[in-house]
C-alpha positions in Angstrom: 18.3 12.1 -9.4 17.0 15.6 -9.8 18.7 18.3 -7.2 17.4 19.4 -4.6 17.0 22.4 -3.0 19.2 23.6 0.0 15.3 23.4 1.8 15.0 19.9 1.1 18.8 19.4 1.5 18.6 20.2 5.2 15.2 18.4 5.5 16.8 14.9 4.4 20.1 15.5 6.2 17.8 15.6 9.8 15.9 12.4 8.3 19.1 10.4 7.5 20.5 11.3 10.5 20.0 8.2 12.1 17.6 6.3 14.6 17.9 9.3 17.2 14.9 11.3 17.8 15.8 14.6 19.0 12.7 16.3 20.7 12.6 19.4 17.7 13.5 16.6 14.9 11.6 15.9 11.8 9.7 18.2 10.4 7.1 19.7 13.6 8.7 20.3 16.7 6.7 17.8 19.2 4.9 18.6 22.9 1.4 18.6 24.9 -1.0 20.6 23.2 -2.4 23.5 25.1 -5.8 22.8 27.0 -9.0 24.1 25.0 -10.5 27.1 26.9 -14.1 26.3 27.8 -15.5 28.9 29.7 -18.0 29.9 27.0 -20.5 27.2 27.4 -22.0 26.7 23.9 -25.5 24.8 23.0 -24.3 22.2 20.7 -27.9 20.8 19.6 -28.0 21.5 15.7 -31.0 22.8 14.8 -30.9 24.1 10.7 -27.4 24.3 10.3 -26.9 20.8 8.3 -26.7 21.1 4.7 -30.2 21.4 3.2 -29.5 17.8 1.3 -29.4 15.9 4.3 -31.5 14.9 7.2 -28.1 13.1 9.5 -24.6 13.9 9.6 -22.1 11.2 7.6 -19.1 10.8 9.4 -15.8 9.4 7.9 -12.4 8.1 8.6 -9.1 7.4 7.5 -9.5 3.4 6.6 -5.8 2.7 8.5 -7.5 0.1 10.4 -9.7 -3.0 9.2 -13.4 -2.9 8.6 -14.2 -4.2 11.8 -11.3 -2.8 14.0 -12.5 0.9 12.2 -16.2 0.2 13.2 -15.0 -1.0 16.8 -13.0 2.7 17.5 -15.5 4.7 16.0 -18.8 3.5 16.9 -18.8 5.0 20.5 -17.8 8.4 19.0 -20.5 8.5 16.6 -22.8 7.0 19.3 -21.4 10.4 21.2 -22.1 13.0 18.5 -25.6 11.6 18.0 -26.6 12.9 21.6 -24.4 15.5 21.8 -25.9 17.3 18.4 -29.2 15.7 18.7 -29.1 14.0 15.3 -28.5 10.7 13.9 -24.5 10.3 12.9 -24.3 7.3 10.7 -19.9 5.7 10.5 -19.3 6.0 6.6 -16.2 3.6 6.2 -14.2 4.0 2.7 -12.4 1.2 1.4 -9.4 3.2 0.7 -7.4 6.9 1.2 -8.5 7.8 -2.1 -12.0 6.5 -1.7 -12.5 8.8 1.1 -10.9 11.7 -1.2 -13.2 10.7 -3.9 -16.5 10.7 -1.5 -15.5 14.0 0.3 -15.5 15.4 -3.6 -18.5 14.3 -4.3 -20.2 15.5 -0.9 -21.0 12.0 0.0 -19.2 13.1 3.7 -20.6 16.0 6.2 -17.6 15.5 8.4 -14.8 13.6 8.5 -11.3 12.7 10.0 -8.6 12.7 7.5 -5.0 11.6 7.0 -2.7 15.0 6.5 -1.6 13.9 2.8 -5.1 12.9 1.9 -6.5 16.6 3.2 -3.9 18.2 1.3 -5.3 16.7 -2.1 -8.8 16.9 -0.8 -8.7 20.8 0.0 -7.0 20.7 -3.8 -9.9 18.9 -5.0 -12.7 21.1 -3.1 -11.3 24.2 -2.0 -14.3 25.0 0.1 -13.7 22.5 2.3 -14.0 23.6 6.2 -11.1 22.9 8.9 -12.6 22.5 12.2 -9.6 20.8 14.7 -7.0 18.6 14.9 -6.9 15.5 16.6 -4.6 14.6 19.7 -3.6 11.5 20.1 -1.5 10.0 23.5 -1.6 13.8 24.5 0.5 14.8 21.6 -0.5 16.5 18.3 2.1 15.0 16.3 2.9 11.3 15.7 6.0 9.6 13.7 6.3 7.3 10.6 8.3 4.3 11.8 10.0 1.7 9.2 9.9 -1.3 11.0 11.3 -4.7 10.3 10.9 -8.3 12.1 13.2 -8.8 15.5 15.3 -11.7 14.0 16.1 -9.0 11.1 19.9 -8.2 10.6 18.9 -4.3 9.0 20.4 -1.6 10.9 19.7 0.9 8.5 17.8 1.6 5.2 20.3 0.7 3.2 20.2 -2.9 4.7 16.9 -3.1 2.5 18.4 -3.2 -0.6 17.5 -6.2 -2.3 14.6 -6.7 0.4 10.7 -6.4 0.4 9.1 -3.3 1.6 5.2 -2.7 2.2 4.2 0.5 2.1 0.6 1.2 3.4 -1.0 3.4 0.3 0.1 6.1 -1.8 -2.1 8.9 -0.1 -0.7 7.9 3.3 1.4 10.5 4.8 3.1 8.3 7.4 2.6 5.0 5.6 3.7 6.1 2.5 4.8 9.7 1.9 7.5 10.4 4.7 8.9 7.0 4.2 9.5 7.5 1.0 11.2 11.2 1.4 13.3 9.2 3.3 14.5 6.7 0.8 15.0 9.5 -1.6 17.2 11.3 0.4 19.1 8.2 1.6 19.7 7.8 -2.2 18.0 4.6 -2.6 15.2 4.1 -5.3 12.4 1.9 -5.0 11.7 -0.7 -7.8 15.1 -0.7 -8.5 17.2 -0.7 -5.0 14.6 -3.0 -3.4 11.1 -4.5 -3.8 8.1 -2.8 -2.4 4.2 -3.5 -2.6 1.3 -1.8 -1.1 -0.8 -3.4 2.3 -3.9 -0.9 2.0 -3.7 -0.5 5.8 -0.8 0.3 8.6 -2.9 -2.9 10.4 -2.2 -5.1 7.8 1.4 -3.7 6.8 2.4 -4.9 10.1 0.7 -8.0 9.7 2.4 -8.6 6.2 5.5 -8.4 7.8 5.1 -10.7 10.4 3.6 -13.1 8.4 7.0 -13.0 6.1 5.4 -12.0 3.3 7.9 -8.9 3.3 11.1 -7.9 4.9 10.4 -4.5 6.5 6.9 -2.3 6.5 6.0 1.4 6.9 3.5 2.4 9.8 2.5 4.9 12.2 3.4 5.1 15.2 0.3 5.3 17.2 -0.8 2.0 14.6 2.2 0.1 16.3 1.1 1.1 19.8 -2.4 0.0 18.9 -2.1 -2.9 17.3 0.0 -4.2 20.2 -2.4 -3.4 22.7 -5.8 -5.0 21.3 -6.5 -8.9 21.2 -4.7 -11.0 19.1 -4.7 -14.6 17.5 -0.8 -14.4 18.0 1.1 -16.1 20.7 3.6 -13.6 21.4 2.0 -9.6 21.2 3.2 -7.8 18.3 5.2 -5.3 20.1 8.0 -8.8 20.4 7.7 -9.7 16.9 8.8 -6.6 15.3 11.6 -3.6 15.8 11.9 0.0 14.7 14.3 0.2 12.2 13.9 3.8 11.5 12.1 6.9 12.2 11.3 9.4 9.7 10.3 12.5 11.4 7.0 14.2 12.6 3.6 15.0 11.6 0.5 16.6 12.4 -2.6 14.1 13.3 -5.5 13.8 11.5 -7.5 17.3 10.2 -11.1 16.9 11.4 -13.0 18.7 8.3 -16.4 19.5 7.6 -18.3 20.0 4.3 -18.3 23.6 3.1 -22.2 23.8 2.8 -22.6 24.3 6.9 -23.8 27.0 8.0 -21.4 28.8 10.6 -23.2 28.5 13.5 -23.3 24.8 12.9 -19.7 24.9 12.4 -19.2 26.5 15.5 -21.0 23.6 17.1 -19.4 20.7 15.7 -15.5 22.3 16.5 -17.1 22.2 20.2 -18.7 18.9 20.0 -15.3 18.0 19.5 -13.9 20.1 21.8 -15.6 18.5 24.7 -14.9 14.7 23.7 -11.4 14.1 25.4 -10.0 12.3 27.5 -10.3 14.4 30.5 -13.9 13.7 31.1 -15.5 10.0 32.1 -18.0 9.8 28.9 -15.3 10.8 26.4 -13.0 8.1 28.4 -15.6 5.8 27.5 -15.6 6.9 23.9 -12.8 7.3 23.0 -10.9 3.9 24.8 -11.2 1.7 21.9 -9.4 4.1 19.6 -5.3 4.6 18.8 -4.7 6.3 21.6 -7.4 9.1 21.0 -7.5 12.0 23.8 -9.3 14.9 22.5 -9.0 17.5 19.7 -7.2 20.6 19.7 -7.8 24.4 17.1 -5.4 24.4 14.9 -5.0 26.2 11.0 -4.6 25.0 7.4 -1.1 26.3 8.0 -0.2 23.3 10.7 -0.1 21.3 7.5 2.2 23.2 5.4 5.8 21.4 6.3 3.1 18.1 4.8 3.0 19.7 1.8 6.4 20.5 1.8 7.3 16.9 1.7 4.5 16.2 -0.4 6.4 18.4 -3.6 9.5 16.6 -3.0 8.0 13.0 -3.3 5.7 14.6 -6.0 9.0 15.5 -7.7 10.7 12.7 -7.5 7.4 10.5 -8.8 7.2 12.8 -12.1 10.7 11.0 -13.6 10.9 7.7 -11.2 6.6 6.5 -11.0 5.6 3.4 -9.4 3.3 1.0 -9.3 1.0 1.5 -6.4 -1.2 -0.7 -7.4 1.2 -3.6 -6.6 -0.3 -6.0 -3.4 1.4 -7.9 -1.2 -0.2 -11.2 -1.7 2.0 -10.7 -5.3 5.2 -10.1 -4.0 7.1 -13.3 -5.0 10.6 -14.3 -2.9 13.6 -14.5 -5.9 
């Protein structure tokens, strides 16, 4: 394995630390974000700010959900927007991370909510691209990446997976796939040849790969895990029995809200306070927001909140360039020994 540096050194040695969460551990030191000022009143109605190619505002969102669970949590915020900016918003759903890359490259997208990781390559891929907020979730602007693993399991510790089957959620995932993965590396152990891993397309349907036994421990976000536990399912026991946090792998910024670079400013003005006024504090963004993960508002925030991302991001990146994997690999493949 290549050296690392005495950065990433130190980074690892908090990761592998063990199970305990300390309140300034991982990589983003965690608490309540602070209130957004709103004594300004601003008219939100657009008027000719949108891009001169388009007549309604395309909105999309990191697929970590289904079709139909996405489409269930964002339908009342588009429904929102609409009368808030006075034009039609229309849910664009991407079938994966790097579909929604590809279509925010291609200008397919006027604004969108996206994963940390996937922003990072996107900005790469369109540098003009415009950060607008950051979204807040269970009051919190950071969330973790949790390895989790059945109840009944007898793992205490990543190196109980050897041998085992591991789901990761998709390669562009930051807490499905990318801190997970700085932690095996710095724990020493080497997927493909340590244990068995293959690829769900969705933190939903990691979780639901694993209870279904089709592998032996899965990588989700946090917020995913208090989610899916809390919405209706076909199971007879909630999730939230069926499954156990084996390990947490530190914390990260939630989702950049992002809008095309062809706005004009005063419509970018208006969308960050759009989105500024749906939170949780208020009955109607109550209503809009209830069906999310946990959703409570959107907070300012800078390209450089996402820097100790990128940071992880050249250590995977690293790593990948003399150890590359499959990510192609599904889990309806993954075959017992």
């Amino acid at each position: 394995m290549r050296t690392l540096s005495a950065i990433s050194i130190g980074f690892f040695a908090i990761m592998t630390s063990g199970c305990i969460e300390l309140p300034n551990s991982g990589t983003l030191a965690t608490g309540r974000p602070a209130p957004v000022d709103f004594n300004r009143p601003i008219e939100l109605l657009l008027r000719r700010e949108l891009p001169h190619d388009t007549n309604h505002i395309r909105f999309g969102a990191t697929p970590f959900l289904s079709p139909d669970l996405m489409k269930r949590s964002y339908d009342p915020i588009t429904e929102y927007l609409s009368d808030a900016l006075g034009f039609r918003v229309e849910l664009i759903l991407a079938k994966s991370y790097s579909d929604l890359i590809e279509k925010v490259h291609a200008g397919t997208l006027d604004i969108f909510l996206i994963s940390p990781l996937s922003y990072i390559t996107a900005k790469e891929k369109t540098p003009n691209l415009k950060l607008l907020a950051q979204e807040s979730a269970s009051g919190m602007g950071s969330y973790s990446s949790y390895v989790v693993v059945r109840e009944e399991s007898r793992a205490q510790s990543l190196k109980d997976l050897i041998g085992k089957r591991l789901a990761f959620v998709d390669q562009h995932s930051t807490s499905g796939f990318l801190f997970p993965m700085a932690a095996f590396i710095g724990a020493g152990i080497q997927p493909g040849t340590k244990f068995r891993f293959c690829f769900s397309k969705s933190h939903a349907q990691a979780v639901y790969d694993l209870v279904a036994g089709k592998v032996d421990a899965a990588t989700v976000s946090s917020n995913v895990v208090r989610f899916l536990t809390s919405v209706e399912s076909e199971n007879t026991k909630p999730l939230s029995s069926k499954i156990r946090i084996l390990h947490k792998t530190g914390r990260i910024p939630y989702d950049a809200l992002v809008a095309r670079g062809e706005f004009a400013e005063s419509g970018l003005q208006k969308l960050k306070a759009a989105f500024a006024h749906l939170n949780t504090r208020t009955e109607r963004g109550r209503q809009a927001l209830r069906k999310t993960a946990q959703i409570t508002g959107w907070i300012p925030t800078s390209d450089e909140t996402y820097d100790p991302v990128r940071q992880v991001s050249q250590i995977v990146s690293n790593h990948l360039k003399d150890h590359p994997i499959n990510s192609e690999k599904s889990c309806d493949q993954i075959q017992e020994k």
